[in-house]
N, C-alpha and C positions, 0 to 999 in steps of 0.2 A: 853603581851610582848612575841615574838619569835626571835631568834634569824634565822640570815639568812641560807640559804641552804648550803650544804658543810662544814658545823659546825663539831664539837668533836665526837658531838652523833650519825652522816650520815658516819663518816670515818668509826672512828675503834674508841673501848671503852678509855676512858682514866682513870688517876691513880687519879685523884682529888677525894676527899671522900665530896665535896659537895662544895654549889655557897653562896657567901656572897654578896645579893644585899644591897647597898648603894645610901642613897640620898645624895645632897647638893642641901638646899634649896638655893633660889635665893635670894640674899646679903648676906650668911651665908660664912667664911670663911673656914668650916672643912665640911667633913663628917661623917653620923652616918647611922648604919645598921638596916636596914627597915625588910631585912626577911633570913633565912636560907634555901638555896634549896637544894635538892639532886644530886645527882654527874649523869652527863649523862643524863642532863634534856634539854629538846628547847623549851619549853614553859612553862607559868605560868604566873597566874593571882595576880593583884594588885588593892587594890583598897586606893584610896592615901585621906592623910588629906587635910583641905583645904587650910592649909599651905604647902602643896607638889603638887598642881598643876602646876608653873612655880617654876622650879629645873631639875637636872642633876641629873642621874643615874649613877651608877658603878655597874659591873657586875665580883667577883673575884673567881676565881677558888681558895680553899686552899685543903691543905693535912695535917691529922692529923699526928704526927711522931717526932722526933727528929730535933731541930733547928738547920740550917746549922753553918758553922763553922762561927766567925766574925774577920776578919784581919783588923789590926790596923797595919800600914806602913807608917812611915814618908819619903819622899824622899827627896834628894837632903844633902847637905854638914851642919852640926853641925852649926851653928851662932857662938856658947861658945866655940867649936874647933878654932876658929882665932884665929892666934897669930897678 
């Protein structure tokens, strides 16, 4: 697996502290995580079961650290407000 040219690691360094590859096997509704890469990587090797030859991959940058904040915002006018 490489990723193409002009990528994270060809610009300038980024802040990700590592890559979470993901399969979904083929009929499988979800995915689950295959391998843990290192932050600033464009390549690396897989070698797949024989249940992961026909599947989709995902490729996720994360960041260890504090969870963003989460807003819960209803819009528009009260229902139980009518008179």
């Amino acid at each position: 697996m490489s990723l193409p040219p002009g990528g994270p690691s060809e610009r300038e360094p980024t802040d990700e502290d590592g890559h979470l590859l993901k399969v979904r096997q083929a009929g499988s509704k979800g995915c689950r995580p295959v391998a843990l890469l290192n932050p600033d990587i464009n390549a690396s090797g897989l070698i797949t079961l024989p249940e992961e030859k026909r599947a989709s991959y995902r490729l996720r940058a994360f960041v260890h650290g504090e969870r963003s904040n989460v807003v819960h915002h209803t819009t528009g006018s009260d229902p139980s407000a009518r008179a």
